[in-house]
N, C-alpha and C positions, 0 to 999 in steps of 0.2 A: 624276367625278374632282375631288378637292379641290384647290385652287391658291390659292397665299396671293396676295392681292390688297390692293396698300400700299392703306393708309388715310389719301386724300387731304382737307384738312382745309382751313379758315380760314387757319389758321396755315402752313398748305404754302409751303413757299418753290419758285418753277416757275426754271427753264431749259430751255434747249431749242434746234434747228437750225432754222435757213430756208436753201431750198434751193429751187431748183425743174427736175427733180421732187426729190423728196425722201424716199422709201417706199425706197430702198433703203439708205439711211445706216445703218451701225451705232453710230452714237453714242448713241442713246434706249437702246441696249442695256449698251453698256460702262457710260454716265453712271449710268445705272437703278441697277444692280450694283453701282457704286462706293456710291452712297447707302447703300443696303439694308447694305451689307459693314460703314459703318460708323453705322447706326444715325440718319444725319440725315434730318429731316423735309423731303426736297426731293423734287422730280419732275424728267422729265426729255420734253420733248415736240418731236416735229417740226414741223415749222410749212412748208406748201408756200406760198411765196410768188410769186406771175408776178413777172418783173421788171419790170413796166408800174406793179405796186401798191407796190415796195421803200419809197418814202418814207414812205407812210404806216402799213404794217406796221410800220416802226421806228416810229415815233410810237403807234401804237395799244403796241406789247410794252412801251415805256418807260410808258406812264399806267397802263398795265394791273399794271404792279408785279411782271413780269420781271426778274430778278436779271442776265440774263445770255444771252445766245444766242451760237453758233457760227455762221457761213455757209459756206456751200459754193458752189458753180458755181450761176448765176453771175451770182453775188454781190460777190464779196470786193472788185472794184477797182468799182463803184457805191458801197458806204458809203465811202469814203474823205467826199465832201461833204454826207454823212448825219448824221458826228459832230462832238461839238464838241471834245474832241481826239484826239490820233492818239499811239502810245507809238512812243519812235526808231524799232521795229523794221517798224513798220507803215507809215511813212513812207518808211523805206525801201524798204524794198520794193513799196512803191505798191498795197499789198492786205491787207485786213485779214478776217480768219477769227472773231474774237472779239469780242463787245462786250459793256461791262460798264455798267450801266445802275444811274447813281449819282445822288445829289441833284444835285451839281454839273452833272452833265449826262452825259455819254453820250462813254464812253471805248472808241476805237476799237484793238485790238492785233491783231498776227500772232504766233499759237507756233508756225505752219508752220515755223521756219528751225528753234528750238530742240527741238522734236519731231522731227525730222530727222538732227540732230548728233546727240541721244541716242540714236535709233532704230541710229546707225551705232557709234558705241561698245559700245552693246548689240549689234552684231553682231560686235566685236570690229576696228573698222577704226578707225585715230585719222586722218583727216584732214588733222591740222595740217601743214600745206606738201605735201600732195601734188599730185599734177597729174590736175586731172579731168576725164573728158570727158563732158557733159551734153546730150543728146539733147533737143530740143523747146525751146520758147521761149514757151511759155503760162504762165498764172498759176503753176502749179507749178513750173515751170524757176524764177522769179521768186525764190521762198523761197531753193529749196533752191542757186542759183547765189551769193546776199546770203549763206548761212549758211557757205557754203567760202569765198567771199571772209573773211569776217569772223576765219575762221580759218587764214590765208596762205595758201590751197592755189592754183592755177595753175587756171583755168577755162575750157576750151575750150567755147564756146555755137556747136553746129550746130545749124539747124533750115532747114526745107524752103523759108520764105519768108528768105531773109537780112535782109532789112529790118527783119523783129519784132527776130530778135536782136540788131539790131546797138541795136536801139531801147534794148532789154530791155539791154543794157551801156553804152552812151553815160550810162541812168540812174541802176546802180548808182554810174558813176563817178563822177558828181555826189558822191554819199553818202560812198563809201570810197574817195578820189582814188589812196588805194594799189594798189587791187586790180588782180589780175593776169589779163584779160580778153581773152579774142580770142572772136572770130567766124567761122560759113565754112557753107556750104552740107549740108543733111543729105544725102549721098550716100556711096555708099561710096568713091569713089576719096578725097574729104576726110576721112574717117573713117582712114581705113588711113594717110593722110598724116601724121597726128597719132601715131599708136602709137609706142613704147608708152605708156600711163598708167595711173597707180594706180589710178581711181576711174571707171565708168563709169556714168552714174546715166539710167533712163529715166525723163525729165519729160513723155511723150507718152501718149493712151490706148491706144496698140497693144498688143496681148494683152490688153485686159479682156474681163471676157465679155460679148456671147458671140462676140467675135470671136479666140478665143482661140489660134486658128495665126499670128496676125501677131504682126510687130516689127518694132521700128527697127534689129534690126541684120542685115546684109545676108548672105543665106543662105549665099555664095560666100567670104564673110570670116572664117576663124576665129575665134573669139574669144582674145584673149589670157589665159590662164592665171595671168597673175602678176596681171593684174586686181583686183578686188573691183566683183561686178556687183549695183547694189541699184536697185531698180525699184519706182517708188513703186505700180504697178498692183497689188491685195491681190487680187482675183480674175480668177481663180482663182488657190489656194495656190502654185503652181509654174507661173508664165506661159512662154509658147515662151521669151521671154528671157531666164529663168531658167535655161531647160534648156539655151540654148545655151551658158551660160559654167556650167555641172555638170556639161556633157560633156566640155568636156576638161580638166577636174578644177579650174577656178575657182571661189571663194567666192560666195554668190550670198544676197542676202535678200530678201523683199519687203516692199511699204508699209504692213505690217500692222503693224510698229512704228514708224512714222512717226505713223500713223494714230492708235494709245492712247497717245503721249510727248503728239501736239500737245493731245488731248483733258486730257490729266491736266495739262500749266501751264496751259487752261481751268479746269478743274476747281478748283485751289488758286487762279487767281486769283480765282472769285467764291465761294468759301466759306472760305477762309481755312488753308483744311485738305490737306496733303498724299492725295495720294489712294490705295488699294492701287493698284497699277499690274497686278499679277499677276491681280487680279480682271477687272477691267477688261480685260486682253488675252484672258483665256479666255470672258468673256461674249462677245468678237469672235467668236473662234473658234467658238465656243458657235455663234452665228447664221450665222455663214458653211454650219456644217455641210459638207457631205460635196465642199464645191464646190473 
């Protein structure tokens, strides 16, 4: 079987993810894609890093003449004291997904929030001042809580230990003394307290695979209909979460467009160049496959 095989070279400019583990990321695949679609001479490689070696894996990518890496889990809040600086968004948010690896030194950013807002416009929801209720309070809550704050919306953060969340908005508040931030226990009787609201978002892994009958929203609770349910978990296609707010005829998206927006302001920040975006989502889709 013939298969075109890029012709990696001297001159190849590398990017790439560290994660650990790291074999199931679809980013080697979108990035790869977006290259090839327009013709530049880059690569795109994962990189499994323990979090015991983090320091000096970033020192080793930066001499080695690395344009650029992603991180993932869990990663993002260790480089914060890794670089030498940090762009507002990453600072804000206390977690950084992107590093761009420059003479000056080694620039630390998050497009988790702005990958996120586009993901949700693209699915047709404007955010601006609605009232949302956000499940979980980990690194992903982190983003996607800073990026509704940033555009007026009203921020309900439940999550199972109260403390993280109250943690996780004590420090947005720092940053945007405006926003509009409460906290409260992930249960359902707290959940149902709150309704109704515009925006329900799961920042939690329930329903990924392969645990794919759970969720964070509680069996015995309708979902509300007027809603807009987007859940950052991309596998599989259609999570229990999903199904519960398409069954009683709510909007519903998954992280799949979260996932190629935050890649693609990666993407343009280290090569200069807008990226297709439409490629790059169907090489997702492409490896996701039948899942």
């Amino acid at each position: 079987m013939n298969r075109s095989i890029p012709r990696i070279m001297g001159h190849t400019q590398v990017a790439g993810v560290i994660g650990w583990p790291i074999a199931h990321s679809l980013s080697p695949a979108m990035h790869n894609a977006a290259f090839a679609a327009l013709g530049l001479d880059w690569c795109y490689v994962p990189f499994a890093v323990p979090p015991e070696r983090l320091p000096e894996a970033v020192r080793g990518l930066q001499a080695l003449g690395v344009r650029g890496v992603n991180a993932t889990v869990p990663h993002k809040e260790a480089l914060l004291p890794l670089v030498n600086a940090l762009t507002p968004e990453a600072e804000a948010i206390g977690a950084v997904n992107t590093l761009l690896f420059r003479a000056e030194g080694i620039l630390g950013h998050n497009t988790d929030a702005a990958g996120f807002l586009r993901a949700l416009h693209e699915a047709g929801f404007d955010p601006s001042g609605c009232t949302a209720l956000v499940l979980g309070a980990g690194g992903a809550a982190r983003s996607v809580t800073y990026a509704l704050a940033t555009v007026g919306a009203r921020v309900i953060l439940l999550n199972r230990t109260v403390e993280r969340a109250e943690a996780l908005a004590s420090a947005l508040r720092e940053r945007l003394p405006k926003a509009a931030l409460s906290t409260g226990p992930l249960t359902p009787e707290e959940i149902e307290r709150h309704l109704p609201v515009d925006l329900i978002v799961n920042a939690t892994t329930l329903g990924m695979w392969p645990q794919v009958e759970t969720s964070p929203w509680p069996a015995r609770l309708p979902f509300p209909k007027s809603a807009f349910c987007y859940d950052l978990v991309y596998t599989p296609r259609e999570t229990h979460f999903m199904h519960q707010a398409r069954s009683v005829g709510a909007q519903a998206a998954s992280g799949l467009g979260m996932l190629v927006h935050q890649g693609a302001e990666s993407f343009a920040l280290w090569t200069g160049i807008q990226p297709p975006v439409e490629v790059m989502r169907a090489a997702c889709e492409q490896a996701l496959g039948g899942m």
